[in-house]
TINU-28485 format. One record per residue (C-alpha): x, y, z; residue in one letter. Coordinates in steps of 0.5 Angstrom, whole numbers, plus 500, padded with zeros to 3 digits. Example, Ala and Ser with C-alpha at 12.3 -4.5 7.8 and 13.67 -1.06 7.14 Angstrom:
! residues 2
ATOM;px;py;pz;residuo
ATOM;525;491;516;A
ATOM;527;498;514;S
END
This chain:
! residues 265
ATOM;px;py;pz;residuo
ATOM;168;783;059;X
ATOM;168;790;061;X
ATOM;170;794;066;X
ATOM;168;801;068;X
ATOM;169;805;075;X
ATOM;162;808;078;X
ATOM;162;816;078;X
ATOM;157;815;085;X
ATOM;163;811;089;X
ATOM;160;805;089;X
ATOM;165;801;086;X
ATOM;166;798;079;X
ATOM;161;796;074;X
ATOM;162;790;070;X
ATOM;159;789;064;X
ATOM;156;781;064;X
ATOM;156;778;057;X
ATOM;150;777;053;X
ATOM;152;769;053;X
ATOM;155;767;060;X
ATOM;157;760;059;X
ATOM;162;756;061;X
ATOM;168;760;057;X
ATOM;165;766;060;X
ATOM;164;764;067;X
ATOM;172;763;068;X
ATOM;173;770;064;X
ATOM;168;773;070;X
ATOM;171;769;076;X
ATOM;178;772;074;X
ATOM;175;779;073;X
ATOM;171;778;079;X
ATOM;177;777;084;X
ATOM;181;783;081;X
ATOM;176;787;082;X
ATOM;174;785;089;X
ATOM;182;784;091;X
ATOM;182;792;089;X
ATOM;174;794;093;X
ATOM;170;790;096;X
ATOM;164;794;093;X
ATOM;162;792;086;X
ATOM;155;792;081;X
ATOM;154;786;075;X
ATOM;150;790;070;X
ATOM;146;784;067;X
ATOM;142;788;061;X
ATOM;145;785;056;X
ATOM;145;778;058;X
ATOM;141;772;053;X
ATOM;143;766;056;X
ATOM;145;764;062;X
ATOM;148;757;064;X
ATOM;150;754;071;X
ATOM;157;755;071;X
ATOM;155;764;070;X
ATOM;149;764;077;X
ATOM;155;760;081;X
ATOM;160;764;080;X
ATOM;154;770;081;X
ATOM;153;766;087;X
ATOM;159;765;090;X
ATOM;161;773;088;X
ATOM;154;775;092;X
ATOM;156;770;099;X
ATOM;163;772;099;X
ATOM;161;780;099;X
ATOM;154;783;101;X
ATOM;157;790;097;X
ATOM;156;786;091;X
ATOM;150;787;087;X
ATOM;147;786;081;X
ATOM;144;791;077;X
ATOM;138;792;071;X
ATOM;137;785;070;X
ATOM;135;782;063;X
ATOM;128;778;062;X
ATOM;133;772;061;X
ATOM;138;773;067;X
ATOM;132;773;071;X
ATOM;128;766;068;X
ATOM;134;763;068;X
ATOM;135;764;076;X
ATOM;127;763;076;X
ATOM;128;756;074;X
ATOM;133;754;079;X
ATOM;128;757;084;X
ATOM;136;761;087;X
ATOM;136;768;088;X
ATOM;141;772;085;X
ATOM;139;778;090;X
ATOM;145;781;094;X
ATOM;142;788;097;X
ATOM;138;788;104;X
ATOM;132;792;100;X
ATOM;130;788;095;X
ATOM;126;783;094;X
ATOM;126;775;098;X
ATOM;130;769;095;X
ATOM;124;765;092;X
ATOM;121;759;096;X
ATOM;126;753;095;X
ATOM;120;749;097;X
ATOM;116;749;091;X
ATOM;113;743;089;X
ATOM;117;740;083;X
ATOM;124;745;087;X
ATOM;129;739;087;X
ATOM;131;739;094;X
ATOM;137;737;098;X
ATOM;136;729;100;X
ATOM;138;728;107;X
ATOM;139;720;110;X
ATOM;134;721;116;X
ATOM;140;718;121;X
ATOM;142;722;127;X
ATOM;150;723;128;X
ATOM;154;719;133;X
ATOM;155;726;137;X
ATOM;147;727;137;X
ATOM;146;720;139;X
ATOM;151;720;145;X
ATOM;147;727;148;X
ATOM;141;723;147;X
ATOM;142;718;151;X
ATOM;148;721;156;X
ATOM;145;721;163;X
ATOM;145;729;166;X
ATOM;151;729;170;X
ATOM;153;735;175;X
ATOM;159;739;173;X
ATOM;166;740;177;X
ATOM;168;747;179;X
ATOM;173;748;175;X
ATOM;179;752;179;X
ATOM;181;759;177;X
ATOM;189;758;174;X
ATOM;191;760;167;X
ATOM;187;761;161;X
ATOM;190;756;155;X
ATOM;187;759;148;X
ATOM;186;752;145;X
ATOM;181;753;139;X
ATOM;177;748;136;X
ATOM;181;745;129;X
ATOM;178;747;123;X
ATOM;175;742;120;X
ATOM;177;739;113;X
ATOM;173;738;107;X
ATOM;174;734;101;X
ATOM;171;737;094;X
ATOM;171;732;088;X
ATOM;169;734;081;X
ATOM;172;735;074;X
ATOM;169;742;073;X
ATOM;175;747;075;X
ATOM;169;753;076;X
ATOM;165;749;080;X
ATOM;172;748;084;X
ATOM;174;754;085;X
ATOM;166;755;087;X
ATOM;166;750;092;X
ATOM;172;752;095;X
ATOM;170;761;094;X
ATOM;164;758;099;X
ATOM;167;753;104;X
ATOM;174;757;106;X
ATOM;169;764;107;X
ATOM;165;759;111;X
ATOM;171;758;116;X
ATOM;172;750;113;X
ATOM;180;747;110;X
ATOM;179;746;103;X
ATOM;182;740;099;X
ATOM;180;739;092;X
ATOM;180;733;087;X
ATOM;180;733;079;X
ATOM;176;726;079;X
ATOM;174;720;082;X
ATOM;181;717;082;X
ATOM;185;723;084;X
ATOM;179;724;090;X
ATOM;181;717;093;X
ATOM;189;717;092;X
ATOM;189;724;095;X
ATOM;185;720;101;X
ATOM;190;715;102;X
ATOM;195;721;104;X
ATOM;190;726;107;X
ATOM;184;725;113;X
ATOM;178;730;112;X
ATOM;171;730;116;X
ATOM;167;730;109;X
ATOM;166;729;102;X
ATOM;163;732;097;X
ATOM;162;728;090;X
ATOM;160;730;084;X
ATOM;158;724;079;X
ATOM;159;724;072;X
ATOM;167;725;072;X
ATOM;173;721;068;X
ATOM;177;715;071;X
ATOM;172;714;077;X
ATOM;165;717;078;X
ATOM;162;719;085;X
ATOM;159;712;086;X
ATOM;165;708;085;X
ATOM;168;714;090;X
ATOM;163;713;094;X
ATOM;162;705;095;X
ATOM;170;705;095;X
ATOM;170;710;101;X
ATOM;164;706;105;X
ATOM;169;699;104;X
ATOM;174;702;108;X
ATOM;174;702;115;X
ATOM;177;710;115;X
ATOM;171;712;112;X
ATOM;165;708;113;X
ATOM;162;712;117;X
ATOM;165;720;113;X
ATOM;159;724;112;X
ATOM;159;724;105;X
ATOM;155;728;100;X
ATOM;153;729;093;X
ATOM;153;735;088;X
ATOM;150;733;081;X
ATOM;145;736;076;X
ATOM;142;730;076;X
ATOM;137;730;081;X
ATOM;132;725;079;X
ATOM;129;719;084;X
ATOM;133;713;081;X
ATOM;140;717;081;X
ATOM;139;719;088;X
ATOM;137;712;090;X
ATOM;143;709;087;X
ATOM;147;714;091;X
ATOM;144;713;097;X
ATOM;144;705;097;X
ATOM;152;707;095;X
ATOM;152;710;102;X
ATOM;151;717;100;X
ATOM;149;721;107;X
ATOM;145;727;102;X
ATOM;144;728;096;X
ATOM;145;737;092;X
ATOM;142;739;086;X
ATOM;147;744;081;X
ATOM;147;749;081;X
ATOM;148;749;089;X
ATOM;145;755;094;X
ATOM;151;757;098;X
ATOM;148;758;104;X
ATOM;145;753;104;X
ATOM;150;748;103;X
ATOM;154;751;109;X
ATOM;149;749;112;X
ATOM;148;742;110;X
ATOM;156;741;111;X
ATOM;155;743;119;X
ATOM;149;739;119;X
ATOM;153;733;117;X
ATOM;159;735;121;X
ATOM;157;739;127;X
END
């Protein structure tokens, strides 16, 4: 994967390979955060690409959200079918066109239980109370805890892609290998959401899930699932299991915050 310095001051141009899979993936996200740890600034020239697979558009993704002076360039036929077909756009530079509707019919979409929040419960049925007059006095610089969340999958790219997207977010990151590792890290640590991948070694997510929702600590966690699959038999398997929303791989940074501040406001 080469690397060359743009003469007209726009950073890098790095070359992206003609297959961007797995292996290619982890070479790009290494090059990636060299380059952006030297300037901010950065274009991934995609005219040689032929093949791209999930592992590559989350590292573009990630890549794209972290800074809004990265962009990518001379895209080929397949860089952008490939986008296409997971209705995600790889667009980073205001003046180009919208990201493609993910409403179409067919799109998988996030899978969100239709059951309110106990904090939306309680302002729901919370009777309106005057405020006190607060006193003038000293100001204490009391900030509100960072919020802790829990990523499980057995994919080091889509971890080092979950953790890219929720630390820029503003969220502490733990991270698990698979779904033993997830549940014995919990015993030790407490988090305000999950985040599960399905098919891991040792313990899949639904074993992680029905493990969590038997323990009073986490009955009510938010907890959600990233998965490739995304038929309606699976996601109904993981919603009986206790599952609070279901995502599709590869998954919209964006869009994943904010299904994590929905779940967790």
């Amino acid at each position: 994967m080469s690397t060359s310095k743009d003469a007209e001051n726009v950073g890098p141009t790095i070359m992206l390979p003609p297959v961007l899979d797995l292996a290619a993936a982890d070479t790009l996200l290494v090059t990636l955060r060299q380059s952006l740890a030297a300037d901010p600034s950065c274009r991934l020239d995609a005219s040689n690409v032929e093949k791209l697979m999930l592992p590559g558009m989350q590292v573009i993704l990630a890549a794209i959200k972290s800074s809004g002076k990265v962009q990518v360039v001379n895209p080929s036929a397949s860089f952008c079918a490939a986008f296409d077909d997971a209705a995600l756009s790889w667009v980073g530079n205001k003046d180009a066109a919208p990201a493609p509707d993910r409403a179409r019919e067919g799109d998988p979409q996030p899978d969100l239980n239709e059951v309110p929040t106990q904090s939306q419960t309680a302002q729901d049925e919370a009777p309106v109370q005057s405020q006190p007059t607060q006193e003038c006095g000293p100001q204490t610089d009391e900030r509100p805890a960072v919020k802790r969340i829990l990523t499980i999958d057995d994919s080091k790219t889509m971890r080092d892609m979950l953790r890219f997207t929720l630390v820029d977010a503003g969220y502490e990151v733990l991270q698990a290998v698979d779904g033993q590792d997830g549940l014995d890290l919990l015993r030790k640590e407490r988090v305000d959401v999950v985040i599960t991948d399905i098919n891991m070694p040792k313990l899949d997510g639904y074993g992680v899930i029905r493990h969590l929702r038997a323990d009073a600590g986490y009955d009510d966690t938010p907890i959600l699932v990233l998965s490739t699959e995304g038929d309606q038999k699976t996601r109904d398997i993981g919603r009986d299991a206790g599952a609070t929303g279901w995502l599709v791989k590869p998954f919209d940074p964006d869009q994943l915050v904010e299904i994590v501040r929905q779940v967790s406001p």
